[in-house]
C-alpha positions as CSV (number, residue, x, y, z in Angstrom):
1,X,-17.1,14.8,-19.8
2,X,-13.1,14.9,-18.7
3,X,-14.7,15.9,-15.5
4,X,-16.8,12.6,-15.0
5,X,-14.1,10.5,-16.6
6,X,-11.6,10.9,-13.6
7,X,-14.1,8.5,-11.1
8,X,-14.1,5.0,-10.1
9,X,-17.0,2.7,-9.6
10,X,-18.5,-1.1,-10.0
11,X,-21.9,-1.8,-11.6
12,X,-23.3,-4.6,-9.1
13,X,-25.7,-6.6,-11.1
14,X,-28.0,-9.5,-9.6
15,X,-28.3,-12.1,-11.8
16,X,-30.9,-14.7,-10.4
17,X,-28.6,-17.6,-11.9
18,X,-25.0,-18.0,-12.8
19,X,-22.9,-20.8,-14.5
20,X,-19.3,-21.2,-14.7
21,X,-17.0,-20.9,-17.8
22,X,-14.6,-23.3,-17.4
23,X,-12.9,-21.7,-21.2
24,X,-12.7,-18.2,-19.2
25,X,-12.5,-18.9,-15.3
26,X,-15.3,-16.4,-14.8
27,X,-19.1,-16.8,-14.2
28,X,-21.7,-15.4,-16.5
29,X,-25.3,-15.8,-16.7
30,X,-27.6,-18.4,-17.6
31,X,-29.4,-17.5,-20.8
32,X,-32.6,-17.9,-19.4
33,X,-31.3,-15.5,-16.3
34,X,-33.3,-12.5,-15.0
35,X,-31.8,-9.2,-14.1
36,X,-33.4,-8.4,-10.7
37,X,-31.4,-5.1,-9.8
38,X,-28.3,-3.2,-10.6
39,X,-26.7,-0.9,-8.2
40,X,-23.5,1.3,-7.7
41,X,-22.6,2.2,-4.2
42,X,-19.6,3.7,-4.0
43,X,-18.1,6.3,-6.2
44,X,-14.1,6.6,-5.6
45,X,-11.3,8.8,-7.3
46,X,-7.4,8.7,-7.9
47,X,-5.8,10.7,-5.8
48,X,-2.4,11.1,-5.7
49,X,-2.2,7.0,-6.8
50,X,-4.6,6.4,-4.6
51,X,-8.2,5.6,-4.0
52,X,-10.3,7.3,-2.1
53,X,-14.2,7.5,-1.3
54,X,-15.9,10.9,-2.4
55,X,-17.5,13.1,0.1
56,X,-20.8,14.4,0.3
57,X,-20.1,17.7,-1.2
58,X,-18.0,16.2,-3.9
59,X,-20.8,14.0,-5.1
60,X,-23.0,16.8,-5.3
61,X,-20.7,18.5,-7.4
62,X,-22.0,19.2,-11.0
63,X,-20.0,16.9,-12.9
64,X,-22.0,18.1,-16.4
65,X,-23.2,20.9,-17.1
66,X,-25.6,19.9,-20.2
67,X,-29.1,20.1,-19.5
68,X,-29.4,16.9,-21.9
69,X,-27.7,13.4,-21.9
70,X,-28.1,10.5,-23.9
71,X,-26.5,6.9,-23.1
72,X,-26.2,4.8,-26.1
73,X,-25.5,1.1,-27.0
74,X,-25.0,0.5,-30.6
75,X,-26.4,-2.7,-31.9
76,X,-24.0,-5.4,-32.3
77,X,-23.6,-9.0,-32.1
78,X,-23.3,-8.8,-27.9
79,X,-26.3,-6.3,-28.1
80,X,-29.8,-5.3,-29.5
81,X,-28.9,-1.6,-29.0
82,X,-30.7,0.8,-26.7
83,X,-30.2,4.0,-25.7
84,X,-32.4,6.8,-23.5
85,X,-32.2,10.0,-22.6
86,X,-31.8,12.3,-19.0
87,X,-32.9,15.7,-18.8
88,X,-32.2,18.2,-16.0
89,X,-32.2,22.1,-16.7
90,X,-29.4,22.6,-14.2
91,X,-27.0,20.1,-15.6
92,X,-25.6,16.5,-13.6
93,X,-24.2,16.1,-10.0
94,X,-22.0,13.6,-9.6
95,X,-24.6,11.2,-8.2
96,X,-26.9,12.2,-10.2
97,X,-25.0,11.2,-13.2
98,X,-24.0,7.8,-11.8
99,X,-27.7,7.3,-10.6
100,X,-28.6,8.3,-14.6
101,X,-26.0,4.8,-15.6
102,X,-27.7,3.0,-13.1
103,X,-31.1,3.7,-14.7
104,X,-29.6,3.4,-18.1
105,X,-28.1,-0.5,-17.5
106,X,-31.3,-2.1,-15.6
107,X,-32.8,-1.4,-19.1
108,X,-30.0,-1.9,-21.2
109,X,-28.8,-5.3,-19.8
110,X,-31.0,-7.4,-20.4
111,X,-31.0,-6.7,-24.3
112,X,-27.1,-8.0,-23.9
113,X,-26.0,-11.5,-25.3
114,X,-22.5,-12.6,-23.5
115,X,-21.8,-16.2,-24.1
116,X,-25.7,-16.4,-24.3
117,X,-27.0,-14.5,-21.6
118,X,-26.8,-11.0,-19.8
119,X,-23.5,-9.5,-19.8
120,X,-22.6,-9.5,-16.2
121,X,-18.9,-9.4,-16.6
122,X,-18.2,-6.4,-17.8
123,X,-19.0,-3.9,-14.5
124,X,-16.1,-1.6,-13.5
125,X,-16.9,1.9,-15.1
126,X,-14.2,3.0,-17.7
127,X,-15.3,6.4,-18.4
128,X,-18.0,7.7,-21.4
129,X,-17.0,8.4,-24.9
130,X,-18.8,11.4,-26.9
131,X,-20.2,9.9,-30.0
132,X,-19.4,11.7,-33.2
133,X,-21.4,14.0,-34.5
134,X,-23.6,14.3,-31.9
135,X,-24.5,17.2,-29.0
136,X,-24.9,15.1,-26.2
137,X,-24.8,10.8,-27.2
138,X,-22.5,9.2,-25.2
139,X,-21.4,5.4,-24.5
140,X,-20.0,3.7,-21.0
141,X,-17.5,1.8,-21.6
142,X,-17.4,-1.0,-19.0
143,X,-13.9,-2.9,-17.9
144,X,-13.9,-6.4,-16.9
């Protein structure tokens, strides 16, 4: 996963309400808030300190080479926990793998609870983490 790791990009979620938190200076959604879409449409890299977009062949790069990927959210007090699995015999492109996240978070989203409603603060990808003791269970982790 090093290989994935080393990209930028920013979850855009479409929240059909928002309120402001005055406490935080930020917006989140309503409680009763529907989730209708979540997109990423750019995927940058560092280079050199800088940011730059990815090219065609780059994002068709295969970024893991598993056949077999599972996203996971364990179940806390933010979350009721979901998790699903991708499956492709010649492992993950680049966009493929992003596409896979996008798939992952329209489902996973909506079983969030941040400050009541769906978490739609936290959006700019901070890389996966392996979870122990498994093959191929993984987290996002998601910056704010």
């Amino acid at each position: 996963m090093d290989k994935i790791n080393r990209y930028i990009a920013t979850l855009n979620i479409d929240i059909e309400t928002y309120q402001w938190n005055e406490q935080f200076l930020n917006q989140f959604a309503k409680p009763d808030a529907k989730l209708k879409s979540v997109s990423i449409p750019c995927i940058r890299k560092f280079v050199d300190d800088e940011i730059e977009d990815l090219t065609a062949d780059e994002l068709n790069e295969i970024c893991y080479e598993g056949s077999e990927i599972t996203f996971v959210v364990e179940e806390s007090e933010f979350h009721k926990g979901f998790s699903k699995t991708f499956i492709n015999e010649v492992g993950f492109t680049v966009r493929q793998m992003f596409d896979n996240v996008v798939d992952f978070e329209i489902k996973a989203r909506p079983l969030s609870n941040w400050f009541g409603g769906i978490d739609c603060h936290h959006i700019y990808f901070d890389g996966f983490n392996k979870i122990d003791g498994t093959d191929n269970h993984y987290t996002i982790y998601w910056g704010s």
